[in-house]
C-alpha positions in Angstrom: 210.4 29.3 329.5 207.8 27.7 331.8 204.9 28.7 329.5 206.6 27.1 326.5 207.9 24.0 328.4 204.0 23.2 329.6 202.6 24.3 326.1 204.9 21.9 324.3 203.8 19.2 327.0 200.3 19.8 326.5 200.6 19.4 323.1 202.5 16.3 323.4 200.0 14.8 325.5 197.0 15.9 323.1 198.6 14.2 320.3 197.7 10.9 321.8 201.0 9.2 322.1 201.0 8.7 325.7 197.9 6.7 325.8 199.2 3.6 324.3 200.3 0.9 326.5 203.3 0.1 324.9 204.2 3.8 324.8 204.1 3.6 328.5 206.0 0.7 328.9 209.1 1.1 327.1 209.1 4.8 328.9 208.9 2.9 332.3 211.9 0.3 331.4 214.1 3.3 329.8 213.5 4.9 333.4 214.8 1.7 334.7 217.6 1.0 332.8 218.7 5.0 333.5 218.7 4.2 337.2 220.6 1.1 337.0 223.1 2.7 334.3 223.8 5.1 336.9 223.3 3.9 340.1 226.8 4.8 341.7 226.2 8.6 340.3 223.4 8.7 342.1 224.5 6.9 345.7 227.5 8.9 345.7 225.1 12.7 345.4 222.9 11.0 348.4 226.3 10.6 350.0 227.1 14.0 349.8 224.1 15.7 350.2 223.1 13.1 353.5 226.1 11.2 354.5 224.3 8.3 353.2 225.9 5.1 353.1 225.6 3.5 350.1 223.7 0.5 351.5 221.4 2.4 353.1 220.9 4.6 350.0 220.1 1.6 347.6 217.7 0.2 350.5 215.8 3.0 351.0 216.1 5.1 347.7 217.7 3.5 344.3 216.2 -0.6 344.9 213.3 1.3 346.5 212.3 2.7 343.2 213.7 -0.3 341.0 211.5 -2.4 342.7 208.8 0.1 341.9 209.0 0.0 338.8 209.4 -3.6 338.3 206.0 -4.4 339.7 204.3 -1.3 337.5 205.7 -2.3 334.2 204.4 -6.1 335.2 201.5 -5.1 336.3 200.7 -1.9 334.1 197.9 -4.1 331.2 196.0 -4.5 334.6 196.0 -1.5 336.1 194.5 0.0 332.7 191.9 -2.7 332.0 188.6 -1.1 331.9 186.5 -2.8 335.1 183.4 -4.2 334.1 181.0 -3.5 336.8 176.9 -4.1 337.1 174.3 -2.1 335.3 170.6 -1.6 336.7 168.0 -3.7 335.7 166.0 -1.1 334.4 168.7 -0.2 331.5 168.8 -4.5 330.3 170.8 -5.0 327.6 173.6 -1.9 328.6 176.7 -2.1 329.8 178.7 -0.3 332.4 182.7 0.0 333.2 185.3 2.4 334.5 188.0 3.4 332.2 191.4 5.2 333.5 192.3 7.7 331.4 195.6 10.0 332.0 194.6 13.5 333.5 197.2 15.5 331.2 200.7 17.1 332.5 201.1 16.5 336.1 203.4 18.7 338.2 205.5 16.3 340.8 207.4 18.7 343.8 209.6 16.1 345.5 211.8 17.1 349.2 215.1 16.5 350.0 215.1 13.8 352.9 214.4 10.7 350.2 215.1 13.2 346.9 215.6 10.1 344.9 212.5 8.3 346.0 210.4 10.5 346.4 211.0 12.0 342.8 210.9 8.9 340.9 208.2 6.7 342.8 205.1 9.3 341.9 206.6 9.8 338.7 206.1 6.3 337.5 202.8 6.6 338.8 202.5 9.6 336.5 203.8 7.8 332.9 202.2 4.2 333.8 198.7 5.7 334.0 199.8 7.9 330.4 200.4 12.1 331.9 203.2 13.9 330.5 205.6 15.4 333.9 207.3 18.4 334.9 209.7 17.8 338.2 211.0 20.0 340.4 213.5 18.5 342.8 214.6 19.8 345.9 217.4 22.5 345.4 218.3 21.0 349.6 220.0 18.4 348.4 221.4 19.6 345.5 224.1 17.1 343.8 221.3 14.4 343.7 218.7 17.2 342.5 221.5 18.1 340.0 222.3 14.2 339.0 218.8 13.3 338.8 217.8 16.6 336.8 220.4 15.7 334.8 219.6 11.8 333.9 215.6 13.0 333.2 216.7 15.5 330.9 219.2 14.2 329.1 217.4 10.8 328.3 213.6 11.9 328.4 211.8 13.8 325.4 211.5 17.3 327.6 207.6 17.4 325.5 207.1 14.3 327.9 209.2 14.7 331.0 211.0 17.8 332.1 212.9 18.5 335.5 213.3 21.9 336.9 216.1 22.8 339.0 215.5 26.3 341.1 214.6 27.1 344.7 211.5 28.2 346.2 210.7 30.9 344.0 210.8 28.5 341.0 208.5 26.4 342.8 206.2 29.5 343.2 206.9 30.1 339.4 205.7 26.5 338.5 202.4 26.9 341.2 200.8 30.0 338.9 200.7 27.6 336.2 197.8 26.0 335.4 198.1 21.8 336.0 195.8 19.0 335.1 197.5 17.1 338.5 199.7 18.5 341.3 201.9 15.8 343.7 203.5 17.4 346.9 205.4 16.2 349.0 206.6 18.1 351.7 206.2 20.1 354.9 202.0 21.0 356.0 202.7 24.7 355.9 204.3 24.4 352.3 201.5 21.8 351.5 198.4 24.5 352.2 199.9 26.8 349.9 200.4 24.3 347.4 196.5 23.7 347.9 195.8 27.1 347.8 197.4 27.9 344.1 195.6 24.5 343.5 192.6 25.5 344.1 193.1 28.7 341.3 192.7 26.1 338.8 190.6 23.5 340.9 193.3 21.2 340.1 193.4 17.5 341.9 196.2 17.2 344.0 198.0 14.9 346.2 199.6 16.3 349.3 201.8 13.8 350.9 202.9 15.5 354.8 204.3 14.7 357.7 203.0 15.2 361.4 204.5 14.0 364.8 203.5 10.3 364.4 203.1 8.5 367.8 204.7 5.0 368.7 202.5 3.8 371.2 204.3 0.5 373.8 202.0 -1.7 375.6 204.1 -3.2 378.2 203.2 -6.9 376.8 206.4 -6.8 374.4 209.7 -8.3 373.5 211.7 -5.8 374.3 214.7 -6.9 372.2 212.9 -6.6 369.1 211.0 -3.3 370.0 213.7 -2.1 370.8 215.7 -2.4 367.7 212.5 -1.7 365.5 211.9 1.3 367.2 215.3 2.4 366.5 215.9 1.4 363.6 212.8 3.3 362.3 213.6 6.6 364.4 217.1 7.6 363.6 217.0 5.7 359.6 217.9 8.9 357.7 218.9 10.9 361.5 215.2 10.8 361.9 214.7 12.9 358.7 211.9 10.4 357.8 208.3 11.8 357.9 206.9 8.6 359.0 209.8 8.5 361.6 208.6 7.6 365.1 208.1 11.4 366.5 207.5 10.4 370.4 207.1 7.2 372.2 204.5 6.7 374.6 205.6 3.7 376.6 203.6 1.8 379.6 205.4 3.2 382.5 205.9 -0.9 383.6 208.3 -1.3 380.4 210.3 2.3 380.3 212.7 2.0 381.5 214.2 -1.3 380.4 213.0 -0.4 376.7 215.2 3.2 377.2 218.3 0.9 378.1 217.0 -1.8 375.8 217.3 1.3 373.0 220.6 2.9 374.0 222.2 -0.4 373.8 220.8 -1.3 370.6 221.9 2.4 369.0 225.6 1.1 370.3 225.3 -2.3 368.5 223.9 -0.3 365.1 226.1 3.0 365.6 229.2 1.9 367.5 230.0 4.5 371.0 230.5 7.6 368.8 228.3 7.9 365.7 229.8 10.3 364.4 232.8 7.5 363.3 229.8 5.3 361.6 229.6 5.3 358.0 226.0 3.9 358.3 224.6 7.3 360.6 223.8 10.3 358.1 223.6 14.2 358.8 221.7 16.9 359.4 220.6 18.3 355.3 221.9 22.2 356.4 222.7 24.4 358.9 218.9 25.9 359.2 217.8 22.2 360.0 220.4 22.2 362.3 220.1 25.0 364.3 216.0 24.2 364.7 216.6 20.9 365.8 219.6 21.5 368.7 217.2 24.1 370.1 214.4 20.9 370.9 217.5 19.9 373.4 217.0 22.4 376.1 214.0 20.7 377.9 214.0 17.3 379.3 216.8 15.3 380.8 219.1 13.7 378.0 219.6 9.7 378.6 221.3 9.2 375.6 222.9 11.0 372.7 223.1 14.8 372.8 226.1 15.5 371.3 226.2 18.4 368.1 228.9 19.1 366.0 227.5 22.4 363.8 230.2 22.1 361.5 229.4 18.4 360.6 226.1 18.7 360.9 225.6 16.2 363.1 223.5 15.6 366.0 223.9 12.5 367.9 221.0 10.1 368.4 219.2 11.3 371.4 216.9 9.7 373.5 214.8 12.8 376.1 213.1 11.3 379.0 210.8 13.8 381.5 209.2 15.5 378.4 206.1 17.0 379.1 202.8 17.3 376.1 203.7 21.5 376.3 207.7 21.5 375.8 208.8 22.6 372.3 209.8 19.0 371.3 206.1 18.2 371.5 204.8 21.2 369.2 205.7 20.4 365.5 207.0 16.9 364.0 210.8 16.7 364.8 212.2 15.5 361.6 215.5 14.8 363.5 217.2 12.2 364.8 215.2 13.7 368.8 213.0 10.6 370.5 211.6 12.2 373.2 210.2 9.4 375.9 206.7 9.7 377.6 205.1 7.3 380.4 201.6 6.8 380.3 199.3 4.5 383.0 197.0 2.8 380.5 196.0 2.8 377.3 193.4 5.3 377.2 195.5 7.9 378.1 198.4 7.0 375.5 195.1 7.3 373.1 193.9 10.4 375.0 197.1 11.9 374.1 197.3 11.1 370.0 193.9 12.1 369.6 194.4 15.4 370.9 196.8 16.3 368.2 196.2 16.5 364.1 196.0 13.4 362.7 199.3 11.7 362.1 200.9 10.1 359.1 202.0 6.8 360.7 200.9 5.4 364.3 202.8 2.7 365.8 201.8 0.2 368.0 203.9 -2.8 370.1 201.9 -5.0 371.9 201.4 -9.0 371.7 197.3 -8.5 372.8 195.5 -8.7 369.7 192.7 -7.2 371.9 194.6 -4.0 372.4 195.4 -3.6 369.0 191.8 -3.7 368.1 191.3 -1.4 370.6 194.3 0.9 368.7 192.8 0.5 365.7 189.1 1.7 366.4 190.0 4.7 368.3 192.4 6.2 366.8 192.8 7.8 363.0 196.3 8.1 360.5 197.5 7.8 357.1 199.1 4.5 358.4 199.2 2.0 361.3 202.4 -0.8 361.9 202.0 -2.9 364.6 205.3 -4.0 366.3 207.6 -2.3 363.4 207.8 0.9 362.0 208.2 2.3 358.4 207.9 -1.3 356.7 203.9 0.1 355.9 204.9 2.0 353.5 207.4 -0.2 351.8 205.0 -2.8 350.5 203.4 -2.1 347.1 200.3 -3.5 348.1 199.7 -1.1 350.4 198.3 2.6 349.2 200.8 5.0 351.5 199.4 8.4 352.6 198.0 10.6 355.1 194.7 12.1 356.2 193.6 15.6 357.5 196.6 17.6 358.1 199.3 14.5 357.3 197.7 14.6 353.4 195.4 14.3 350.9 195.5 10.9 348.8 197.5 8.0 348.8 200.1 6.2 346.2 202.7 3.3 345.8 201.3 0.0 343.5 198.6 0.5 341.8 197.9 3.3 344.2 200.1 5.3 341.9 198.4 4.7 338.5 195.0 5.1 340.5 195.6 8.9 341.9 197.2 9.9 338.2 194.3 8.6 336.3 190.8 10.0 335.9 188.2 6.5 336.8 186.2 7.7 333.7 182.9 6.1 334.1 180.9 5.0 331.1 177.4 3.7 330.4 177.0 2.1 326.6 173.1 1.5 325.8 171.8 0.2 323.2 168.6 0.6 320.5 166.9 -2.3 321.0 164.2 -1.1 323.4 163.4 2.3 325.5 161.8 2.6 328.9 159.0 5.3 327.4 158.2 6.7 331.8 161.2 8.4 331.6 159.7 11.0 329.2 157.4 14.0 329.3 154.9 14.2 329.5 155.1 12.1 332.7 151.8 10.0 333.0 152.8 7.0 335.0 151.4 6.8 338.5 154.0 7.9 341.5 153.2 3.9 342.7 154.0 2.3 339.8 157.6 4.7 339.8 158.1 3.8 343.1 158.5 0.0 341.4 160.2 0.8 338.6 162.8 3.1 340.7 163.6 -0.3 342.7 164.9 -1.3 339.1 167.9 1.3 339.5 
């Protein structure tokens, strides 16, 4: 079935009919419409699959992607321009410019924390820049995987886009076939091997990761706002956000009234038992689960710590006295854990993220500009936000990705049209004249090429 779904797309896509513009746009605002038609279907799976709150759902997933696709269908003429850019003197007269051109059928693997944004949002990268899609959402969360499967199918020519349901050996299934663009997003471990089959075909791919991203504190603050920023960004989702603050590192001067300034703050956003709070979601299964309550066992507890397996939820818990070697600090959390670590000065905060892989997301809080320049040189991620977290990646003007082992390549705006388009680069001479010294038999003097060569 795979091989005939892919053959059909392939075919689809050589016929020529995603390369017009308009083709792409009415796809784009059909995909729009779909998601506004259905947009209760689709908060009520994240509901179920997340405890998601329906405000938080439509903030963070459903207006997420609207929004998305708002500014690629007004943008999209622009995106596909051909860019003019200079010729060398030597070839007068020609004329040079980058074309984007669609790569073909692109395979799109979305996870299960943001299975509605992370879906859609690379797939209108995908149509806007003219590739036919297969999707394969996460069989985790499966009523939104099942609503969302069922929307693309039902309303989308499967020779242009086609979702997949199926667990990881359908994903396996989908890896042997041979792609002209592969988008991950996921875990590292699941990413390398998504590289790996990749690499059969020498396929481009995307690989958007995770990674225990640090939030450094300077002790020149307001606290309030830290505070809430920090906390908001940390347990959004129960912390199942891989850009999700992974570990503070807080100037010993400001700890502890920043740990009180947070536990107070999760009281104002939470109430004094989340587990009552429609707005706090859970834990996506039992495996999750399990992993995460055994981070709890080192460290002293300051705030949260409570687990109900059954429910699948883990309080929001603050760990002070954690030290670089506990299990808390050897792979990104991805749970709603915020373990709490003094440093003296900044160069040993820095000492301490550059030590580890490169992160998705750094954070930084500090009022000295100085300090953040500092930041800024000496360190290396996907992303920086300085005093917030997670708003990075929400802007479209932003290109949202990792580096090293956080990811390979970046989307969102005109990011996403970039990384699903082929920058075709074309040179258009003309018969007017020829340059006779680039011929044999070669006769010219090596000084007089040395001039011309400057003409290049």
């Amino acid at each position: 079935m795979l091989d005939i779904i892919l053959s059909n797309q392939r075919e689809y896509f050589n016929s020529g009919v995603t390369l017009d513009l308009d083709f792409r746009r009415e796809q784009l605002i059909k995909l729009k419409e779909i998601i506004e038609r259905n947009e209760e279907e689709i908060l009520d799976a994240l509901k179920f699959d997340l405890h998601k709150s329906h405000e938080e759902g439509y903030m963070t997933e459903v207006g997420f992607v609207l929004g998305e696709i708002e500014h690629t269908i007004k943008n999209l003429e622009k995106y596909a321009m051909p860019k003019k850019v200079k010729t060398p003197k030597a070839y007068f007269g020609a004329k040079s410019y980058i074309l984007p051109e669609p790569y073909g059928v692109a395979l799109i693997i979305s996870p299960w924390n943001y299975p509605v944004q992370l879906l859609i949002s690379p797939l209108i990268g995908a149509m806007a820049a003219g590739n036919c899609a297969i999707l394969k959402p996460s069989e985790l969360s499966p009523n939104t995987s099942k609503v969302m499967a069922n929307l693309i199918n039902k309303n989308f020519n499967n020779r242009y886009v086609y979702a997949i349901e199926g667990d990881a050996k359908v994903a396996q299934q989908l890896l042997k076939q041979r792609f002209d663009y592969i988008f991950y997003t996921g875990g590292t471990n699941v990413g390398k091997i998504v590289m790996q089959a990749a690499a059969e075909n020498l396929t481009p791919v995307t690989l958007e990761l995770g990674g225990k991203s640090p939030c450094i504190v300077d002790k020149d603050i307001n606290i309030e706002y830290a505070a809430k920023r920090i906390a908001w960004g940390k347990f959004l989702n129960a912390g199942q956000t891989c850009v999700a603050p992974d570990y503070l590192l807080v100037d010993r001067e400001v700890k502890s009234q920043l740990v009180e300034s947070i536990k107070k703050t999760l009281i104002q956003f939470y109430g004094n038992d989340p587990i009552d709070s429609t707005d706090y979601c859970r834990i996506i299964n039992h495996r999750h689960f399990d992993r995460l309550a055994l981070l709890l066992q080192d460290g002293n507890i300051v705030a949260g710590g409570r687990l109900n397996r059954e429910k699948l939820y883990i309080s929001p818990t603050i760990i002070d006295d954690i030290s670089l070697d506990d299990p808390v600090m050897q792979d990104e959390i991805f749970g709603p854990i915020l373990p709490v670590i003094e440093y003296t000065g900044l160069n040993q905060a820095i000492d301490m993220v550059n030590s580890r892989e490169k992160p998705l997301a750094l954070y930084f809080f500090s009022k000295d500009k100085e300090k953040q320049r500092f930041v800024l040189e000496h360190t290396s991620s996907g992303g920086v936000c300085i005093n917030d977290t997670i708003i990075h990646m929400t802007t479209k003007w932003l290109p949202f990705g990792g580096v090293g082992m956080s990811g390979v390549g970046k989307y969102h705006g005109k990011a996403s049209f970039d990384i699903f388009s082929n920058m075709k680069s074309v040179l258009k001479n003309h018969y007017v004249f020829d340059i006779a010294q680039k011929y044999p038999p070669y006769k010219t003097p090596i000084y007089k090429l040395r001039r011309l060569m400057k003409f290049l």
